[in-house]
C-alpha positions as CSV (number, residue, x, y, z in Angstrom):
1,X,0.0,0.0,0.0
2,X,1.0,3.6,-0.8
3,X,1.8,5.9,1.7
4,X,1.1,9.6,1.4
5,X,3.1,11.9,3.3
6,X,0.9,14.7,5.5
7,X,2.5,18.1,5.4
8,X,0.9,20.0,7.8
9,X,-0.8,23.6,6.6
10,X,-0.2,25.9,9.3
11,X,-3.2,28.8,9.2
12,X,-2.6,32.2,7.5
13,X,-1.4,34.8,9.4
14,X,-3.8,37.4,9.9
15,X,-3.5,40.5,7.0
16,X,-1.1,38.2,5.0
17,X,-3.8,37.3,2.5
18,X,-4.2,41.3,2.2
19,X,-0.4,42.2,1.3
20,X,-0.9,39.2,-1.1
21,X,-3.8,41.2,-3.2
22,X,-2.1,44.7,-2.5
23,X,1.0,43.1,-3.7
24,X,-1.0,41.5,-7.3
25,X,-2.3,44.9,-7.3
26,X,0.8,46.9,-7.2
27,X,2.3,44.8,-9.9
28,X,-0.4,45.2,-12.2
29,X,-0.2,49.2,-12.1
30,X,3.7,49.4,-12.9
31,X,3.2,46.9,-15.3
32,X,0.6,49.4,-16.7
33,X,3.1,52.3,-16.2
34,X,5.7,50.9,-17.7
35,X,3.5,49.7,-20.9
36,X,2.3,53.4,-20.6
37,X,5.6,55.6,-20.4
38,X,6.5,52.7,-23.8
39,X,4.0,54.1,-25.9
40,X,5.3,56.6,-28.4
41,X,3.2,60.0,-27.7
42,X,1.0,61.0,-30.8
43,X,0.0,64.8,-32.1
44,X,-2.9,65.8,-29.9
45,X,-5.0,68.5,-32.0
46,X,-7.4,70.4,-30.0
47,X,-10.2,72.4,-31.7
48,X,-10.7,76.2,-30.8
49,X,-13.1,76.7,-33.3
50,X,-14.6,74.2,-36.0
51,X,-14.5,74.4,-39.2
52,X,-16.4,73.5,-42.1
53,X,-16.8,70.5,-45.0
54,X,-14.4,67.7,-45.3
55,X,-11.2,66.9,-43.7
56,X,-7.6,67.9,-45.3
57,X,-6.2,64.5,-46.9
58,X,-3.5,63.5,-48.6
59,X,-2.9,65.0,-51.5
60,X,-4.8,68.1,-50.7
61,X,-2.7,71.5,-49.9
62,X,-3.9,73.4,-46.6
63,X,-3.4,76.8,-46.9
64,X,-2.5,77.8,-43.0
65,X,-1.9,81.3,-40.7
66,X,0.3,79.7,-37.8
67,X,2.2,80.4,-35.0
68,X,5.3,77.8,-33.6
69,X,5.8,77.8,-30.0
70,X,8.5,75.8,-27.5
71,X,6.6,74.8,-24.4
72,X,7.7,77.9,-22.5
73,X,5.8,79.7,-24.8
74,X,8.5,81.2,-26.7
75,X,7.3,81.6,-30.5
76,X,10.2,80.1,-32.6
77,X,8.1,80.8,-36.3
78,X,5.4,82.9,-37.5
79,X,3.8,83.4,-40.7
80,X,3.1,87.1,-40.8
81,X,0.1,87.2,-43.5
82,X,1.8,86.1,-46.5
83,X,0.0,86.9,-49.4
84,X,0.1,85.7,-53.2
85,X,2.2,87.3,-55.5
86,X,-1.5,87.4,-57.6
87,X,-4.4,88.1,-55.5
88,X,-7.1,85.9,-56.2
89,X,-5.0,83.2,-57.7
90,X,-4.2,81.5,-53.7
91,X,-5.9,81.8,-50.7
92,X,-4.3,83.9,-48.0
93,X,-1.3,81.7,-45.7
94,X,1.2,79.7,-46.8
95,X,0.7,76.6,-48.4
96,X,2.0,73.2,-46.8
97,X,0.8,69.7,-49.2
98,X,-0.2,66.9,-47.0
99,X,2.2,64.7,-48.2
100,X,5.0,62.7,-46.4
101,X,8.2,64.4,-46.0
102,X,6.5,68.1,-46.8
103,X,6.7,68.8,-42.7
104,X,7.5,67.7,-39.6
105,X,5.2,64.2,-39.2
106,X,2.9,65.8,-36.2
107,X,2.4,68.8,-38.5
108,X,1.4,66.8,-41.0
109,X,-0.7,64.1,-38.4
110,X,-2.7,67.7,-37.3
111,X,-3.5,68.8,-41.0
112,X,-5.0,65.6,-41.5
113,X,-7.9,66.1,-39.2
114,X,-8.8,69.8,-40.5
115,X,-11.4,71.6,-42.0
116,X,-11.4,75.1,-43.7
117,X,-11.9,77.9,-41.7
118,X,-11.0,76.0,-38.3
119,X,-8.7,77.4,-35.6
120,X,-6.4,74.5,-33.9
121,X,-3.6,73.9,-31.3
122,X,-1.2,71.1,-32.1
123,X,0.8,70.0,-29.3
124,X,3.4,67.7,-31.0
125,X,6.1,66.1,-29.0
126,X,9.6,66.1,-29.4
127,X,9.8,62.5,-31.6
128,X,7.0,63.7,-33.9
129,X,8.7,67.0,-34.6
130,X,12.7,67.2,-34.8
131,X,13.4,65.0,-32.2
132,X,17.5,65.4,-31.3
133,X,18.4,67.2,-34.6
134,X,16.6,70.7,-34.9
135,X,17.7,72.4,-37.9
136,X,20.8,73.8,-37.6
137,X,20.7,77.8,-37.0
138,X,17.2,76.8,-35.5
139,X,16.1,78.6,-32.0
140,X,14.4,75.1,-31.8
141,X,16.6,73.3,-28.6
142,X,17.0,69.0,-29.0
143,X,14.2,67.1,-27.9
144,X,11.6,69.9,-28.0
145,X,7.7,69.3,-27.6
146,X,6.3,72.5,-30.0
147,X,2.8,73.7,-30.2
148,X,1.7,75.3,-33.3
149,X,-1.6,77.3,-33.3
150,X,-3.3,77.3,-36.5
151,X,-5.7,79.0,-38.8
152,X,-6.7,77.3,-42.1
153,X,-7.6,79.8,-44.7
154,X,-8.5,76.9,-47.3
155,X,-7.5,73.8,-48.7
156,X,-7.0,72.8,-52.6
157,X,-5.8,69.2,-54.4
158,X,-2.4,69.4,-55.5
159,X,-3.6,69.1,-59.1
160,X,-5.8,72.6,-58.5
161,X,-2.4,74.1,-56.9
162,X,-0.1,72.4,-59.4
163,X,-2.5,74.1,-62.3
164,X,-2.9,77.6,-60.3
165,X,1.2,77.5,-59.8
166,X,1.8,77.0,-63.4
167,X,-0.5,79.5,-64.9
168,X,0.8,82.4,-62.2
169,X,4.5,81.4,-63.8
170,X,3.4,81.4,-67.2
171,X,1.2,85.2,-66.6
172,X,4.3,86.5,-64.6
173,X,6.8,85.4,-67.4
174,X,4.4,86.4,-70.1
175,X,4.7,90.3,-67.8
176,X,8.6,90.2,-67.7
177,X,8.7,89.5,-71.5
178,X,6.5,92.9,-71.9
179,X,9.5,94.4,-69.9
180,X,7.9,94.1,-66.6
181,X,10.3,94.3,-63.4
182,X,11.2,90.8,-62.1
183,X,14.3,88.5,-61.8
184,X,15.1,85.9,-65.1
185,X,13.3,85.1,-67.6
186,X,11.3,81.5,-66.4
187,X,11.5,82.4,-62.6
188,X,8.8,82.0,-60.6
189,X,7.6,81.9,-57.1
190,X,9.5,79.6,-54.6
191,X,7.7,76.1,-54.0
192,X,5.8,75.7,-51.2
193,X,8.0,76.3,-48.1
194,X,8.7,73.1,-46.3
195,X,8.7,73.1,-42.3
């Protein structure tokens, strides 16, 4: 016959069974931290006032008023009202194309989500902006969260721009052959700026 060996239980002190939860508790929330603090940080884009229509996608150009600030609030870039070289021809702001590689990826994140007329803040943080390399000559320090406040005058495909672009060089070459003022025959405005 088999023999089973008795090992005696000895009773739970009292509270122990307590720590034990508090302890399976604890775990859990720096397990959750630490799966937290992992998690890249997106572009958060708050509304201050909507806008109308359809989101910007890509492929469209979102014509923009902005302001660039660090997080102390110091403005680092500013687009002061720039008009077209034509009136009529582009909507008032600069132009940025929603298009990879055109801006900083939180810049572009935020002009995907709005609309015309719309006033936003985008608080984009530091690995969705320049991350460890500002651009050089930049008053933009390594690792810098920036907040951009925004103002979309309008938004346009990049075939309308494309086609807008190319008869505003052809009218402004067609004036400098008449012996208006200007720079070289063929030169026409800069591209869109890219950020």
């Amino acid at each position: 016959m088999t023999e089973i060996t008795r090992v005696p239980l000895h009773p739970i002190a009292k509270g122990s069974l307590t720590k034990l939860w508090l302890g399976v508790i604890l775990a859990a929330l720096i397990g959750v931290g630490v799966a937290w603090a992992a998690v890249p940080q997106s572009t958060s884009v708050s509304t201050v006032q909507a806008g109308s229509g359809p989101v910007a996608s890509d492929g469209d150009v979102v014509f923009v008023e902005y302001t660039g600030k660090l997080a102390d609030g110091t403005v680092f870039d500013k687009n002061e009202g720039q008009a077209a070289p034509v009136e009529g021809v582009f909507p008032d702001g600069v132009p940025f194309p929603v298009e990879d590689g055109a801006a900083i990826p939180g810049f572009l994140d935020g002009l995907r989500q709005v609309q015309k007329g719309g006033e936003y803040v985008f608080e984009i943080p530091a690995d969705e902006a320049y991350g460890a390399e500002p651009p050089e000559g930049s008053p933009i320090p390594a690792n810098a969260d920036l907040t951009f406040e925004i103002k979309v005058t309008d938004f346009m495909s990049r075939e309308d721009f494309d086609r807008r672009l190319q008869a505003l060089q052809q009218v402004m070459q067609a004036q400098q052959g008449q012996g208006g003022e200007g720079g070289a025959p063929g030169a026409g405005p800069p591209p869109p700026p890219q950020n």
